[in-house]
C-alpha positions in Angstrom: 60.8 -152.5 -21.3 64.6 -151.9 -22.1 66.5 -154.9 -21.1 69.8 -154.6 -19.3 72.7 -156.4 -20.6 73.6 -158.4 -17.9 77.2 -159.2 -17.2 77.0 -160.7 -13.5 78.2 -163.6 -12.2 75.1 -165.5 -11.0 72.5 -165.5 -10.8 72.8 -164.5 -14.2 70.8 -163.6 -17.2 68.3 -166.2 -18.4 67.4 -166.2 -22.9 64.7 -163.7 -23.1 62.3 -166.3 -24.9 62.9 -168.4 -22.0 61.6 -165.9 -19.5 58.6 -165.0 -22.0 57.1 -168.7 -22.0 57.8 -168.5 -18.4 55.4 -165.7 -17.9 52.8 -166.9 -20.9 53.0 -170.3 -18.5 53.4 -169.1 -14.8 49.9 -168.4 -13.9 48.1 -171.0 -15.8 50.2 -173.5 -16.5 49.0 -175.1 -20.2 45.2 -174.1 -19.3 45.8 -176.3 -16.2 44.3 -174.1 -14.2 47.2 -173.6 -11.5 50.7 -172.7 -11.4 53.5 -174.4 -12.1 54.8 -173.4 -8.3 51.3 -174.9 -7.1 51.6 -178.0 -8.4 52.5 -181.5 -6.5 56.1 -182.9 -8.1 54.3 -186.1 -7.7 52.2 -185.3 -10.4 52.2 -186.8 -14.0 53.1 -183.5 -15.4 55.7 -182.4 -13.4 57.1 -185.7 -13.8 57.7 -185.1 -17.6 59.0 -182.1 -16.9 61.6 -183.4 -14.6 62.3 -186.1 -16.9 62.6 -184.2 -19.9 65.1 -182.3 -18.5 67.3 -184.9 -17.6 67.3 -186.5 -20.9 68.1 -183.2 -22.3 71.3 -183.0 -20.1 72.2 -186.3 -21.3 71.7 -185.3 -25.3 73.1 -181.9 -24.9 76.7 -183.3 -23.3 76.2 -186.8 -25.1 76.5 -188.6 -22.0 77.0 -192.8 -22.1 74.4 -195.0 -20.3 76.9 -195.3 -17.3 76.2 -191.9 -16.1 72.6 -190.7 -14.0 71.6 -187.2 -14.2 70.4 -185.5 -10.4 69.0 -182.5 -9.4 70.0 -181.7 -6.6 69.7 -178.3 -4.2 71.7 -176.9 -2.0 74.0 -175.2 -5.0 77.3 -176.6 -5.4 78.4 -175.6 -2.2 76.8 -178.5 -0.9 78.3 -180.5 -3.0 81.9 -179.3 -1.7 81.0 -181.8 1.7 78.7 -184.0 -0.3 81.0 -186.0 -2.5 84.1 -186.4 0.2 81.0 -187.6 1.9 80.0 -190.5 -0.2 82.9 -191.0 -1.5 85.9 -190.9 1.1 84.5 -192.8 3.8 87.0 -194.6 5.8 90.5 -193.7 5.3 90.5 -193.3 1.7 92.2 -190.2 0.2 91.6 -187.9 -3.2 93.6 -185.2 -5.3 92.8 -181.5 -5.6 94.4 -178.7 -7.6 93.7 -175.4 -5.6 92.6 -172.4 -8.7 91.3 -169.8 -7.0 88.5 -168.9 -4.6 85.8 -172.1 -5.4 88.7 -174.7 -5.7 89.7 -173.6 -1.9 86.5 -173.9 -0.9 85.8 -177.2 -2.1 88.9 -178.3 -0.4 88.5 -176.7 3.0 85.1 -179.3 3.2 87.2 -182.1 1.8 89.8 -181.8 4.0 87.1 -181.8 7.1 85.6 -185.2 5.9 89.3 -187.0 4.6 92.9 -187.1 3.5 93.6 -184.7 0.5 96.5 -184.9 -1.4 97.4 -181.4 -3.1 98.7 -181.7 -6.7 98.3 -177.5 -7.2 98.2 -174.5 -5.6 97.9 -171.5 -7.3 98.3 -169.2 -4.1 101.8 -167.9 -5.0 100.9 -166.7 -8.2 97.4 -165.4 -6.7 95.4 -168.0 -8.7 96.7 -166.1 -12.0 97.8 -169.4 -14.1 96.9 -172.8 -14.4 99.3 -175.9 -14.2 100.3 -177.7 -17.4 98.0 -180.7 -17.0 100.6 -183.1 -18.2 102.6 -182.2 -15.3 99.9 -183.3 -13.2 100.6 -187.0 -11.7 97.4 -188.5 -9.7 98.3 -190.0 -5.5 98.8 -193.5 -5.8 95.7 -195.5 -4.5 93.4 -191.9 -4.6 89.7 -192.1 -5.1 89.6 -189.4 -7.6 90.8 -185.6 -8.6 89.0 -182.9 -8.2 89.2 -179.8 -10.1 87.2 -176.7 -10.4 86.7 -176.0 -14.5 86.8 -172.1 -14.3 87.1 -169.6 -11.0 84.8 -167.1 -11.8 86.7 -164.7 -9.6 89.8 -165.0 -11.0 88.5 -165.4 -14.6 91.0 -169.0 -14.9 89.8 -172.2 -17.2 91.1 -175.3 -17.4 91.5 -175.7 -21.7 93.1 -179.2 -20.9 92.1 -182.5 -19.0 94.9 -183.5 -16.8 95.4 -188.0 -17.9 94.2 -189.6 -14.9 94.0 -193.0 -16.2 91.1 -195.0 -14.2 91.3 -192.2 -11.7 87.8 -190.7 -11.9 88.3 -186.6 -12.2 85.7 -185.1 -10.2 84.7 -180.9 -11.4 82.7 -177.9 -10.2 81.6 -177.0 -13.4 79.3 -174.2 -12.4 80.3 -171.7 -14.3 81.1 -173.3 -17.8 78.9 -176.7 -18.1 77.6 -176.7 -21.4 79.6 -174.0 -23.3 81.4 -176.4 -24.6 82.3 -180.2 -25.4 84.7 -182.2 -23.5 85.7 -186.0 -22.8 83.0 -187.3 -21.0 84.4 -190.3 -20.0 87.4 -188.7 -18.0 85.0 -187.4 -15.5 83.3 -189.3 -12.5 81.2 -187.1 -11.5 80.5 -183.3 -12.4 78.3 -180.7 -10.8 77.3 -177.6 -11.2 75.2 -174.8 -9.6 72.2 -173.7 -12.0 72.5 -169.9 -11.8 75.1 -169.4 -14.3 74.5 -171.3 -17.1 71.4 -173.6 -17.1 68.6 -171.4 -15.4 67.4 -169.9 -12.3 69.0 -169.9 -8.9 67.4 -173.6 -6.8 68.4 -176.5 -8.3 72.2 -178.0 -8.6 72.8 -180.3 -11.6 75.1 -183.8 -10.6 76.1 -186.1 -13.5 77.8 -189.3 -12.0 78.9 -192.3 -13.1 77.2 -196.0 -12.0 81.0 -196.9 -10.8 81.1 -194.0 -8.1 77.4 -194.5 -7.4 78.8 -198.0 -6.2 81.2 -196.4 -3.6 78.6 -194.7 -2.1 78.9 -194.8 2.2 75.6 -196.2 3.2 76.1 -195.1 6.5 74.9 -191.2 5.2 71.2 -189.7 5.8 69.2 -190.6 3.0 69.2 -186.9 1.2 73.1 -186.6 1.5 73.5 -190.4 -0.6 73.9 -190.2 -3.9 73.0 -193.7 -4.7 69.7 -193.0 -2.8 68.8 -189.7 -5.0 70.2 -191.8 -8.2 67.7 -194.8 -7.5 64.7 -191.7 -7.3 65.7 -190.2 -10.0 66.0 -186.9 -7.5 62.6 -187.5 -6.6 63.0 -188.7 -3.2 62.1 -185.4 -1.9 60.3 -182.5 -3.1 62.7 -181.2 -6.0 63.3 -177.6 -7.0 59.8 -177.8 -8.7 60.2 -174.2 -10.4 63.9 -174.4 -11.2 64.0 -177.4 -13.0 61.3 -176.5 -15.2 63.1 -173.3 -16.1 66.1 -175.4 -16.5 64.1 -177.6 -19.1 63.3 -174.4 -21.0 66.7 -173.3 -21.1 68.1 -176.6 -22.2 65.4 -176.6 -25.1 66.1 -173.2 -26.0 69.9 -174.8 -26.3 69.1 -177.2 -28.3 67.2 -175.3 -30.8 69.9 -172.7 -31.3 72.7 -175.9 -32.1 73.5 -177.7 -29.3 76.7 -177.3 -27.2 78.9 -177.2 -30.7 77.0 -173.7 -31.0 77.3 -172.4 -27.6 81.4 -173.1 -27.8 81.8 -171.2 -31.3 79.7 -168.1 -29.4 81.8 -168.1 -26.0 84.9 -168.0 -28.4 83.0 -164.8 -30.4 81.9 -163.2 -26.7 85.3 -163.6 -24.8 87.5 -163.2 -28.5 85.8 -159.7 -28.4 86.6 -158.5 -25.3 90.2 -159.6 -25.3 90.9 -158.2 -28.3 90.1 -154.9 -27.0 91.9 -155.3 -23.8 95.5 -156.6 -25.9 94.9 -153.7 -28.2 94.9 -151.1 -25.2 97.8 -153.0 -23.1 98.7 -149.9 -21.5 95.1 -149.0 -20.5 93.4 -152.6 -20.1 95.0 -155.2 -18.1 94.4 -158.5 -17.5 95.7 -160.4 -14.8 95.9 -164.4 -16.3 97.9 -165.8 -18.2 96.9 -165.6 -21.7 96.5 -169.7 -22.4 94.3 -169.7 -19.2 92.0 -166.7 -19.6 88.5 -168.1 -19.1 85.9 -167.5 -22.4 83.1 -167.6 -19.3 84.6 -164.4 -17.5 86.8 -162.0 -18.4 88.6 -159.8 -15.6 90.4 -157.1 -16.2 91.8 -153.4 -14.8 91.7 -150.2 -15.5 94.9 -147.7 -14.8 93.3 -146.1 -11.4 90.2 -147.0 -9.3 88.6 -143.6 -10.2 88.6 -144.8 -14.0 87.0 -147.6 -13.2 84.5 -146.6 -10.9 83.9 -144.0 -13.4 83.8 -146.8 -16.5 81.6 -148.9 -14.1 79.1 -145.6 -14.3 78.7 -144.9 -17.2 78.6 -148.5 -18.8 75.9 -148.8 -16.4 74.4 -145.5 -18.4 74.2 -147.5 -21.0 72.4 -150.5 -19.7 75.6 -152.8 -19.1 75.0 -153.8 -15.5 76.8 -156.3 -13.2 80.5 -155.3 -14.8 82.1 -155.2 -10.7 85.0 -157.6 -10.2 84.5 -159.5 -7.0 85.3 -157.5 -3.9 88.2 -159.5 -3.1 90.3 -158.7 -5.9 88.3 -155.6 -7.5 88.8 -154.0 -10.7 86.1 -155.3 -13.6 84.4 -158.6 -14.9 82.4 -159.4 -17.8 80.9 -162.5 -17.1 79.8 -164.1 -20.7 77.5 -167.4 -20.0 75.8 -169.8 -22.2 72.8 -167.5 -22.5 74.6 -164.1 -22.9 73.7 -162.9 -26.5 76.9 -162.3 -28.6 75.9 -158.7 -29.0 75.7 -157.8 -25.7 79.8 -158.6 -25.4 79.9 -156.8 -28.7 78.5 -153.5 -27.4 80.8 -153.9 -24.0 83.6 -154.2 -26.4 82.9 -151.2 -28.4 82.1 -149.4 -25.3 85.5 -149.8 -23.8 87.3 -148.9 -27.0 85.2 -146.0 -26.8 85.9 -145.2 -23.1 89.6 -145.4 -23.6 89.6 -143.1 -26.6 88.1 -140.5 -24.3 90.5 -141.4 -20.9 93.4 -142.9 -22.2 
C-alpha cells in the first residue's frame, strides 16, 4: 500500500510504526487470546496500559507531583462546560481571550455556567493576530484564564504565556500539546482532544493541578467532577479502552524518537518549510496571520483565485497529499503539520507548491 500524506486537521495521521504494532496486536493481543477492544478495563493488563500512559504524559511534559493525569471522553468540547463546571460554582468569575473559532466556543459554554471577564477578542481583526501577552492584565479576584494555545482554523499560536501571577491559566491545547516545551507551572489545568497529536479519535487528555482539584463543586454528577475521575485515576467508568492504548503507543513512539525537545526542532523544520515557500511567492501565496503568530501546527494560506486552488487542491491530491482544504468557514488551504507528521511529508508539500506556482504563477 502507498500511504497518503495526510495534512488534515483531526483526526489526523497516526506514526506508521504505531499503526503496524496495532495491527501485529489487535486480534490477539500479546498471545492473549482476545482483543485488546474485548478486554475488561478492569483487568490487570489493561490496567498497565492505562497507567503507563499516564506516567508517559507526565515524563514527556515533565510534569511536578502536584499535577494528575485524566482520560477523559467526550473530546475537548466537553471540556468547554466541564471546567466552568467544577470550577465557577457560585458567583465566581474567570478570564478568556477570544482567538478564533475553539476560543469562542469554549466561551459560549463558560458564559452559560458563570461570569466571564473578556481580556481579548480577536473578532475585528478576524482572529488574524494575537495580543501581546504582556498587555494582558488578569480580573481582580478571577478563578483562572483561559486560553486556547493554537486555532486550528485560523492557523494562530500563542509563542508567549501571558504573567498571571497565582492566577491559574487554563488552555485547550488540542492541537499543539506535546510539540513543544512550556512552563508547566503557569498552567492549572490543560486539555486536549486526542485526534491531533497523541492518537486516535475517543479519549481527551486533562492535566490538572491538586489546587484546582480542591475547588472542585461537589454538587456535580459524579462523571462531570474532576476530583472524582482524579481519585480513580479515570477509572471510575469504563475508559476509552482502545484509545488510550493507541495513545500509549504514540507516546512511546515519542519518546523513542527524543522526547518533546525533538518534536519542537521538527514542527520548526515542517512549518519553517512551508512558510518559506509561501514568503518567497508573496504575490502568489498568501497568508493571512500575522507573521509572529503563524502557528508551526497549521499553516493556512491562499491562492490568487478559487479556481487555482481548487485546481492545486487536485492535483496535490494526485500526488497523495490529502486533507490540504481550509475549513469551510474561511476557505482557501491548510497544511495541518502535527506531532506525528513526518518532516518529509511537509518537505514534498513544499516543493510541490514551488512547483505549482512555477507552472500558474
Amino acid at each position: 500500500m502507498s500511504r497518503k500524506i495526510n495534512f488534515g486537521a483531526g483526526p489526523a495521521t497516526l506514526p506508521l510504526p504505531v499503526l503496524e504494532q496495532i495491527q501485529e496486536d489487535f486480534v490477539d493481543y500479546k498471545g492473549m487470546g482476545l482483543s485488546i477492544v474485548e478486554m475488561s478495563h478492569r483487568s490487570k493488563t489493561y490496567d498497565e496500559i492505562h497507567h503507563e500512559a499516564m506516567a508517559l504524559v507526565s515524563e514527556l511534559l515533565g510534569l511536578p507531583d502536584n499535577y494528575k493525569v485524566l482520560f477523559l471522553q467526550g473530546g475537548a468540547t466537553l471540556q468547554f462546560a466541564t471546567i466552568p463546571m467544577n470550577l465557577l460554582q457560585g458567583k465566581k468569575s474567570c478570564d478568556f481571550t477570544i482567538t478564533g473559532r475553539w476560543a469562542s466556543k469554549a466561551y459560549d459554554d463558560a458564559v452559560k455556567l458563570g461570569k466571564v471577564n473578556v481580556l481579548y477578542d480577536g473578532k475585528e481583526n478576524g482572529y488574524t493576530e494575537l495580543p501581546d501577552p504582556r498587555t494582558l492584565k488578569v480580573s481582580p479576584g478571577t478563578e483562572y484564564l483561559h486560553i486556547t494555545s493554537n486555532e486550528t482554523i485560523g492557523g494562530i499560536q500563542w509563542h508567549g504565556w501571558p504573567d498571571t501571577g497565582d492566577v491559574p491559566i487554563v488552555a485547550d491545547m488540542s492541537s499543539d500539546i506535546m510539540s513543544r516545551r512550556f512552563p508547566v507551572e503557569k498552567f492549572g489545568l490543560i486539555y486536549a482532544g486526542a485526534q491531533k497529536n497523541l492518537g486516535p479519535a475517543g479519549a481527551t487528555l486533562v492535566i490538572i493541578r491538586d489546587d484546582l482539584l480542591e475547588k472542585c463543586d461537589e454538587s456535580l454528577p459524579a462523571y462531570l467532577n474532576f476530583k472524582i475521575q482524579a481519585n480513580k485515576d479515570s477509572l471510575y467508568n469504563t475508559p476509552a479502552v482502545f484509545a488510550v492504548y493507541a495513545i500509549k503507543l504514540v507516546l512511546e513512539w515519542m519518546k523513542d524518537e527524543g522526547g518533546v525537545e525533538e518534536f519542537e526542532q521538527r514542527a520548526e523544520r515542517r512549518s519553517g518549510a512551508l512558510y518559506g515557500v509561501i514568503d518567497a511567492y508573496p504575490e502568489f501565496y498568501r497568508s493571512p496571520v500575522a507573521k509572529k503568530d503563524r502557528s508551526k501546527m497549521n499553516v493556512v494560506f491562499r491562492l490568487p483565485t478559487e479556481d487555482l486552488e481548487k485546481k492545486f487542491l487536485a492535483e496535490a491530491e494526485a500526488k497523495g497529499m490529502i486533507g490540504l482544504k481550509g475549513h469551510r468557514s474561511v476557505g482557501g488551504c491548510r497544511a495541518s503539520l502535527y506531532n506525528s507528521m513526518p518532516v518529509e511529508g511537509a518537505l514534498n508539500l513544499a516543493e510541490f507548491m514551488k512547483e505549482f506556482v512555477e507552472k500558474n504563477g
